[in-house]
C-alpha positions as CSV (number, residue, x, y, z in Angstrom):
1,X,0.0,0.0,0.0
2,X,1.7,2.9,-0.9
3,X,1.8,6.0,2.1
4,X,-0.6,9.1,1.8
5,X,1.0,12.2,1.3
6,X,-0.1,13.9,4.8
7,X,2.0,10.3,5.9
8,X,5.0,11.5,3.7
9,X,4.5,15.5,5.1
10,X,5.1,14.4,8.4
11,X,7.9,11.7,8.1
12,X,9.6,14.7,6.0
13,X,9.0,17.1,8.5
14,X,10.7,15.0,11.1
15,X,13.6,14.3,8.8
16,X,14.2,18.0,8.6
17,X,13.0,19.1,11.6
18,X,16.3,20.2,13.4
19,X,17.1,21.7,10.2
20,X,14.4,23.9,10.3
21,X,15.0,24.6,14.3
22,X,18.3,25.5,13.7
23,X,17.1,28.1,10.9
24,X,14.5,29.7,13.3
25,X,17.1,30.2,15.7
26,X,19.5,32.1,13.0
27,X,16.6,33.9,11.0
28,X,16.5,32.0,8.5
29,X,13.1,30.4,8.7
30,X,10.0,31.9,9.4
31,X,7.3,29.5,10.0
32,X,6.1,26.9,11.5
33,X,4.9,23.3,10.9
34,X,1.2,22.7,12.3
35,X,-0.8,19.9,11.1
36,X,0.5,19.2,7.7
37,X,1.4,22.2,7.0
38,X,3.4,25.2,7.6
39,X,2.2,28.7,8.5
40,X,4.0,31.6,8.4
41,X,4.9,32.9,12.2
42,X,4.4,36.6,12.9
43,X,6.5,36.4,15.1
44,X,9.9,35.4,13.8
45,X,9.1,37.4,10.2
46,X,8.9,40.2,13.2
47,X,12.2,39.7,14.6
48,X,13.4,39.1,11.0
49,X,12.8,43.0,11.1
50,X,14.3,44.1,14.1
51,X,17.8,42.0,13.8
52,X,18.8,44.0,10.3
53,X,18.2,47.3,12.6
54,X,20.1,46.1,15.6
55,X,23.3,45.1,13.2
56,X,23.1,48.3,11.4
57,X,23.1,50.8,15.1
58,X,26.0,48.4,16.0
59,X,28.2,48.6,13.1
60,X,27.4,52.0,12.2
61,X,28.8,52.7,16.0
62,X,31.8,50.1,15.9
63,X,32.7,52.2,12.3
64,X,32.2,55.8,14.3
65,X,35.0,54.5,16.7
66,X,37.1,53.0,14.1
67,X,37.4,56.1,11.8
68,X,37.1,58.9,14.2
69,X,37.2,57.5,17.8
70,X,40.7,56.0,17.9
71,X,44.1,55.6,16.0
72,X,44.7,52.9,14.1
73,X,46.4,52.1,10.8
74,X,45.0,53.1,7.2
75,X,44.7,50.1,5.9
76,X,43.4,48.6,8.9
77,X,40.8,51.1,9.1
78,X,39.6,50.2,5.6
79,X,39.8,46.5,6.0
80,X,37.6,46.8,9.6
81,X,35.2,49.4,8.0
82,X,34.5,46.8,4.7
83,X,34.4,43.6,6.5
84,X,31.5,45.7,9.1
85,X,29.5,46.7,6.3
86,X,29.7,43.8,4.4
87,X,28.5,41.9,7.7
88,X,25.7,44.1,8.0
89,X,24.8,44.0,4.1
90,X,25.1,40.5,4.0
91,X,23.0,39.8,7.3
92,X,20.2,42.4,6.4
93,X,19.9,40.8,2.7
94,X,19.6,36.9,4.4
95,X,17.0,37.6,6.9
96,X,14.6,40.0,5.2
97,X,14.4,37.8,1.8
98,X,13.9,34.9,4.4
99,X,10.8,36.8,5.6
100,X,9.8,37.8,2.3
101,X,9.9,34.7,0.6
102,X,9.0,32.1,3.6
103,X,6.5,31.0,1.0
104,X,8.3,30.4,-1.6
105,X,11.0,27.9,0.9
106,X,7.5,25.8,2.0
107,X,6.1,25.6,-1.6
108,X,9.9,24.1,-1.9
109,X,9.7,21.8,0.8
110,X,5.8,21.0,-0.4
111,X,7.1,20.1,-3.8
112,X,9.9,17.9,-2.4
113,X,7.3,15.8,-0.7
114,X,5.3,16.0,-4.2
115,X,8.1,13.8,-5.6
116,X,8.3,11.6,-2.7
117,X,4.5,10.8,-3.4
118,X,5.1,10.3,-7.0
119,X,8.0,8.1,-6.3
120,X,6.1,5.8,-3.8
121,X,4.1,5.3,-6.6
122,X,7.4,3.6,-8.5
123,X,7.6,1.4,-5.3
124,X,10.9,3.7,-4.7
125,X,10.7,4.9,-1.2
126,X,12.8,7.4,0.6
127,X,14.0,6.2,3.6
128,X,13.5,9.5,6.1
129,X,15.3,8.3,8.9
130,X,18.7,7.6,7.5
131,X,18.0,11.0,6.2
132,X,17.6,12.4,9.4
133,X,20.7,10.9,10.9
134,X,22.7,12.3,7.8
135,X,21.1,15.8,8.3
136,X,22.3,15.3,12.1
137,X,25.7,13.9,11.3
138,X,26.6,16.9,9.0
139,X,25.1,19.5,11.4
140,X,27.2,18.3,14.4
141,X,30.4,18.5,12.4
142,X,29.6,22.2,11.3
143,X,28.7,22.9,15.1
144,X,32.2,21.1,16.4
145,X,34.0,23.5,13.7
146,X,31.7,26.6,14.9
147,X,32.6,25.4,18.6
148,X,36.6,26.0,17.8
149,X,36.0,29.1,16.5
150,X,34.1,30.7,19.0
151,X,36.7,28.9,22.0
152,X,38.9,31.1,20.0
153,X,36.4,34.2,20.3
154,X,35.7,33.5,24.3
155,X,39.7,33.0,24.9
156,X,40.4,36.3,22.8
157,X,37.6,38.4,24.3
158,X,39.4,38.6,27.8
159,X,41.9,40.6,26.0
160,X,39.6,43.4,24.5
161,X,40.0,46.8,25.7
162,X,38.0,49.0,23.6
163,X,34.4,49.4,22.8
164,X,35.9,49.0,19.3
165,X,36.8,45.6,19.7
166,X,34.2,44.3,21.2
167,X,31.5,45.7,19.5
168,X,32.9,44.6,15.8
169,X,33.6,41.3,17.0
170,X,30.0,40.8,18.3
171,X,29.0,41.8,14.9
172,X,31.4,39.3,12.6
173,X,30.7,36.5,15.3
174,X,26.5,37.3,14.3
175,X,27.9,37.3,10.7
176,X,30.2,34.0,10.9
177,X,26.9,32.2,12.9
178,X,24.2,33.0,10.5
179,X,26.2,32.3,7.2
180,X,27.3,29.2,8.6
181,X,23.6,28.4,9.3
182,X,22.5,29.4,5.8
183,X,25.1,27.6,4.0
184,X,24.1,24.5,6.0
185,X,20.6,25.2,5.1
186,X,21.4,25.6,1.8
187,X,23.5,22.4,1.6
188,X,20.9,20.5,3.0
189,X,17.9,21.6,0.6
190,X,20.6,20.8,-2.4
191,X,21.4,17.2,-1.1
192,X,17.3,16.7,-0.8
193,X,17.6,17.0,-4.7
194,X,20.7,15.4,-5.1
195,X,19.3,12.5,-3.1
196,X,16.3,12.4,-5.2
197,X,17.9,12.2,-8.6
198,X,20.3,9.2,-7.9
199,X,16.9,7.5,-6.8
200,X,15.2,8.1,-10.2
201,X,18.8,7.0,-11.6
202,X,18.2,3.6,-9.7
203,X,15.6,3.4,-11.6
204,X,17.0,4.0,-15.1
205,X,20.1,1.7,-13.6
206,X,17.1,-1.3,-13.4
207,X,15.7,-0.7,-16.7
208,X,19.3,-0.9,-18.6
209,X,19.8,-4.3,-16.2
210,X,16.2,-5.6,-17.4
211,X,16.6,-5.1,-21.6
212,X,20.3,-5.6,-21.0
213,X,19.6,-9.1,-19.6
214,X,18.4,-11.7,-22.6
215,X,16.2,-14.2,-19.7
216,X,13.7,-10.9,-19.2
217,X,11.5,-11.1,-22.1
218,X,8.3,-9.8,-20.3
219,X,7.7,-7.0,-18.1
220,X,8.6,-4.4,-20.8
221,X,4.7,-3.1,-20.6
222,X,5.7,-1.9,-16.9
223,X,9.3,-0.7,-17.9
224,X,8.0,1.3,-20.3
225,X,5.4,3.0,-17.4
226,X,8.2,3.6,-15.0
227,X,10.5,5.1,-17.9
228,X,7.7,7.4,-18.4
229,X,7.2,8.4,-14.5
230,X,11.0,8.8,-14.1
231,X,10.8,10.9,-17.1
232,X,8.2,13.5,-15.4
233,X,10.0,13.2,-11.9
234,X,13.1,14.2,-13.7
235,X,11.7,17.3,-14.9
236,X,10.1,18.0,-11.7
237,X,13.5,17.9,-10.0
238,X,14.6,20.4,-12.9
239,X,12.7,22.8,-12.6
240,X,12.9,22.4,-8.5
241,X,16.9,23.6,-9.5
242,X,15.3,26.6,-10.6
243,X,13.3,27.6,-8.1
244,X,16.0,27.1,-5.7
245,X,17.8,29.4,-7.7
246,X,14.7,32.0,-7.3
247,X,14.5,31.8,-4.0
248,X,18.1,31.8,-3.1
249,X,20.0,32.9,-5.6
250,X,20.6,36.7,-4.6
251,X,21.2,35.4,-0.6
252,X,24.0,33.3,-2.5
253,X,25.4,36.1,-4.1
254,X,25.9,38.0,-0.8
255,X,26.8,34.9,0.6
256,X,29.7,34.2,-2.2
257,X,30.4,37.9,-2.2
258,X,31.1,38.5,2.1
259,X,32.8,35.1,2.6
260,X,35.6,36.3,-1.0
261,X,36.3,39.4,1.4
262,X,36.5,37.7,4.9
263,X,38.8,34.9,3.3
264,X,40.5,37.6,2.2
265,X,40.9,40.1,4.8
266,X,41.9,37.0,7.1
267,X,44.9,35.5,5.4
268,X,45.8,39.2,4.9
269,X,45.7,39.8,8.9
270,X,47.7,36.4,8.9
271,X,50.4,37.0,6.9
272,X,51.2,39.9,8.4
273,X,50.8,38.7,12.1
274,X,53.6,35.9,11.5
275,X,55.9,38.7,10.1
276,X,56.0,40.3,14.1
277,X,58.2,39.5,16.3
278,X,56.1,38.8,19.2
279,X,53.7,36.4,17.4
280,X,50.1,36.4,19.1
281,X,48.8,33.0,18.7
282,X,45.5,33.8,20.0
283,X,44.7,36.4,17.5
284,X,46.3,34.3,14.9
285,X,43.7,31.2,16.0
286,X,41.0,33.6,16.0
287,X,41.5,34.8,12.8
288,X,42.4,31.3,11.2
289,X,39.7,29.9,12.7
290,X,37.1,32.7,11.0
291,X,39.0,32.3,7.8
292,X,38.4,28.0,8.0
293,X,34.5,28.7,9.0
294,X,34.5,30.7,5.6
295,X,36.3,28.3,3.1
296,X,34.4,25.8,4.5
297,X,31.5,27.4,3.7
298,X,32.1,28.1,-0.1
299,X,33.5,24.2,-0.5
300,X,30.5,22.6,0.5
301,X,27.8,24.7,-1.4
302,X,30.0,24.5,-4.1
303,X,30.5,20.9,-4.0
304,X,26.9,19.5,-3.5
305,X,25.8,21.9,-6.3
306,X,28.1,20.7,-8.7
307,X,27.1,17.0,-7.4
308,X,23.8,17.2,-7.8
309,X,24.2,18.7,-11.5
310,X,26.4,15.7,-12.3
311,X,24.0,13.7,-11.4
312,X,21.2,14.8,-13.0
313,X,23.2,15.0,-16.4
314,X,23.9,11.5,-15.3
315,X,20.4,10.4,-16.4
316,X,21.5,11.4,-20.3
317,X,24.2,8.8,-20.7
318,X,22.0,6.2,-18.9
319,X,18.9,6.3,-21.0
320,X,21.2,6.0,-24.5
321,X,22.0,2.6,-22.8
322,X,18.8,1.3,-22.7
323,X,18.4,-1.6,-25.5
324,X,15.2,-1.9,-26.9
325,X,13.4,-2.0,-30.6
326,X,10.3,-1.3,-29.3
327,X,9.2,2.3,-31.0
328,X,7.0,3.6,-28.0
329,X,9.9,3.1,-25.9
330,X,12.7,4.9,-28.4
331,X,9.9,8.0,-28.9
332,X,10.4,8.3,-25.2
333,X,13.7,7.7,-24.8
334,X,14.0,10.5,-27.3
335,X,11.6,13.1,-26.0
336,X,13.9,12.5,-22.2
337,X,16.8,13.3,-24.2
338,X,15.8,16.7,-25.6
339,X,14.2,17.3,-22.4
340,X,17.7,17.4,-20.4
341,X,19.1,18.9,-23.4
342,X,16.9,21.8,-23.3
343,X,16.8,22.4,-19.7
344,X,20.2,23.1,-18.7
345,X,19.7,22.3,-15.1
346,X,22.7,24.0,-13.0
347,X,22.5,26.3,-9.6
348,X,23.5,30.1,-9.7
349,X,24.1,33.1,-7.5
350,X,21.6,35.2,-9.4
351,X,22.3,34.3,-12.1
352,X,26.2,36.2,-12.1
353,X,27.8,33.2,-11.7
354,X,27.2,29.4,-11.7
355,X,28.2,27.4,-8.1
356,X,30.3,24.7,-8.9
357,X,34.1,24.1,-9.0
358,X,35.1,26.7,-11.3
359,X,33.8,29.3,-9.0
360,X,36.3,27.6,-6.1
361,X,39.0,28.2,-8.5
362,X,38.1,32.4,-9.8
363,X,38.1,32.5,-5.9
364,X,40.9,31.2,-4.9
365,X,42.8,33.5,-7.9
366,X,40.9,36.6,-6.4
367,X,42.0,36.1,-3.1
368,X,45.5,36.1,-4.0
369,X,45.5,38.8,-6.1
370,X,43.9,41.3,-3.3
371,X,46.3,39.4,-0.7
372,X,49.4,40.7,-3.0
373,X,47.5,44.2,-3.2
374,X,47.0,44.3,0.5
375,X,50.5,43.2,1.0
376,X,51.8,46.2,-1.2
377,X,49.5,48.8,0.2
378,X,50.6,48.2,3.6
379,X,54.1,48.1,2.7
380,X,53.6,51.4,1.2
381,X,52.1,52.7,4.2
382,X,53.0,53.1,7.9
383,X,51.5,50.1,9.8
């Protein structure tokens, strides 16, 4: 008997369900799950409004005492005023479009459970708890390497003086937590696809084994029906690529955009800590800890969008496997074809850029190009 989707809504909600704690906790989400369904929260879209305000008084302030309310180096001036700002941007961009399209992340998640139904159907079921234990492995890991960073923070802290200090490294700590929470959330919303296109490659996997193999001469009647749901699942999880892209694609963008200056800004501050002669480790595992949270960051958004592409290009080569004679079935096989041809499927910041390994790579050369241009500007200038 195959499950109801109110039974699927609420064995996916409990997959996720930390997940989406997590994200009301940073801002990120904005309703709530009742029933079997979600609603938006007043609430949380409320404090969604007041957090964007708070960043901006305190980074406007920690700015005021940078540039005017104590003496500090040019360029270190500059690189504390742009990494504030950028904070604050970044922030204010992730938490209202959060509020403003909460909808549009549930008609996401409603859709997801749309395929699950569908795929039930196949007798191809998702197996929710190993899901949810995944979810929680991945989550604890990002929490153990958000835990040494901010043992660096607390052992540092005892060693602020100024308002200055404090105040801007309340407001990159706010920063480093919430990114690090929507780059998980992110990641996790992009594996849900991923997931769901090596299932319907399972499938294609079974009909290549079942004309491949000369003993199966019957049973093509109900290859030929599963060919043909796999085919609409597919483009369901296409066009699911480019919704996330709607909905996310400009909080990537800011995302992609503040982590390329806080990388870069860090190894800066690095390289030029290890040139004193009284090192200060502390500072150094602060600042190297804030620069890992970062990469980590762009690696694995990077890295399950370019894996779930590759697999749902995957599905091309498969189907040109299938051996068959039967024209129904090579009519099909040739609609699927043009069907991935023309889609195209592939993630985005807003369409600037596309997220996958290249991206890693115009990073990496941007960072050390501004590192050498840091390097030369402060060598120009009095530190």
């Amino acid at each position: 008997m195959e499950p109801s989707k109110t039974i699927l809504s609420q064995k996916f909600y409990q997959s996720i369900k930390v997940l989406l704690v997590q994200g009301q906790i940073f801002g990120l989400i904005t309703f709530t799950f009742k029933g079997i369904q979600y609603q938006p929260s007043k609430i949380l879209i409320f404090a969604n409004v007041l957090k964007p305000a708070a960043l901006l008084l305190a980074s406007v302030y920690s700015t005021y005492l940078c540039l005017f309310g104590i003496t500090l180096p040019k360029v270190q001036k500059a690189t504390t005023t742009m990494t504030l700002f950028s904070t604050c941007i970044y922030m204010t961009v992730v938490w209202i479009i959060s509020a403003i399209n909460s909808h549009k992340i549930t008609n996401f998640l409603d859709k997801i459970v749309d395929f699950d139904t569908h795929s039930a159907a196949m007798s191809s079921f998702v197996n929710y708890n190993n899901n949810r234990k995944t979810t929680i492995k991945r989550l604890l890991k990002k929490h153990f390497l958000l835990l040494i960073y901010f043992m660096g923070l607390a052992a540092l802290s005892s060693k602020f003086e100024t308002q200055l200090e404090i105040v801007t490294m309340v407001v990159h700590a706010v920063g480093t937590l919430v990114s690090s929470g929507f780059c998980q959330q992110s990641t996790e919303l992009v594996v849900m696809l991923h997931t769901r296109f090596t299932t319907l490659n399972k499938q294609l996997y079974n009909i290549v084994a079942h004309f491949g193999n000369p003993d199966f001469k019957n049973g093509n009647r109900k290859q030929f029906l599963t060919f043909c749901r796999v085919c609409a699942l597919h483009h369901h999880l296409s066009k699911l690529i480019k919704f996330f892209n709607e909905t996310f694609g400009f909080m990537m963008l800011f995302m992609f955009g503040h982590s390329f200056l806080m990388i870069t800004v860090s190894i800066f501050y690095l390289v030029g800590l290890s040139q004193t002669s009284a090192i200060p480790w502390m500072t150094i595992y602060y600042i190297g800890s804030t620069c890992v949270c970062y990469v980590v960051d762009v690696l694995m958004v990077c890295h399950v969008c370019y894996s779930a592409v590759e697999e749902a290009n995957k599905s091309g080569a498969l189907i040109h496997k299938i051996q068959t004679d039967d024209d129904n079935f090579l009519n099909e096989i040739e609609m699927f074809s043009l069907q991935i041809a023309n889609t195209k499927v592939g993630f985005s910041a807003a369409e600037f850029f596309p997220i996958n390994y290249t991206l890693v790579f115009s990073i990496i050369g941007g960072v050390t190009t501004y590192i050498i241009i840091l390097l030369q500007l402060a060598a120009s200038i009095e530190l």
